[in-house]
Phi, psi and omega in degrees: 000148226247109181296120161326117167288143188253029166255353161277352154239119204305124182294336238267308193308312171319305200322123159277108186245162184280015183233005161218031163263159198256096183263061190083002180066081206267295162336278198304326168302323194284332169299320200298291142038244179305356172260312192280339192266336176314317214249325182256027173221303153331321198320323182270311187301308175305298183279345129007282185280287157019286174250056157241323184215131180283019209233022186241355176289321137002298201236031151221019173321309207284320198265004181268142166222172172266350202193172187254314213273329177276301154344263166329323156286331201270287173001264187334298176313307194287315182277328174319282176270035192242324165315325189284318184302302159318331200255342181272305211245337194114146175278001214249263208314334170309308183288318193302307184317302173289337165314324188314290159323341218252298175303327178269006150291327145293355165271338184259359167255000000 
């Protein structure tokens, strides 16, 4: 019988720390959240900000939408893979991350 190598799984990685415990999908409420309060409350003040300066398009690209049916599929996607995702990395490290994300997705569009 063929013995588990036990060096392939690191312990150190297992540990639950307070910046990659999974705090209730804490990220993920607040982005999806912060995208439903944009959109029903924000909107014209975000394309406002927008064409007064392009540089404010950088961090709010992710909250603008055209239609409550494009809102709601960006919803859905976002919660779909963002469960995994969260849940993977921690609510901390989640959140850094999509900040992280949100200006260099609109710099690549």
């Amino acid at each position: 019988m063929k013995k588990i190598d036990t060096n392939f799984f690191n312990p150190k990685q297992k540990e639950i720390k307070w910046y990659n415990r999974n705090f209730y999908y804490l990220a993920t409420i607040l982005f999806i959240g912060a995208m439903c309060l944009t959109y029903f409350m924000f909107q014209n003040q975000i394309a406002e900000l927008v064409e007064k300066s392009k540089y404010f398009n950088l961090l709010f690209v992710s909250f603008r939408h055209d239609s409550l049916g494009h809102l709601i599929v960006n919803c859905f996607s976002f919660f779909v893979v963002s469960l995994f995702l969260e849940r993977h990395f921690g609510s901390i490290k989640y959140l850094l991350l999509t900040i992280v994300a949100i200006p260099l997705s609109s710099i690549s569009v």
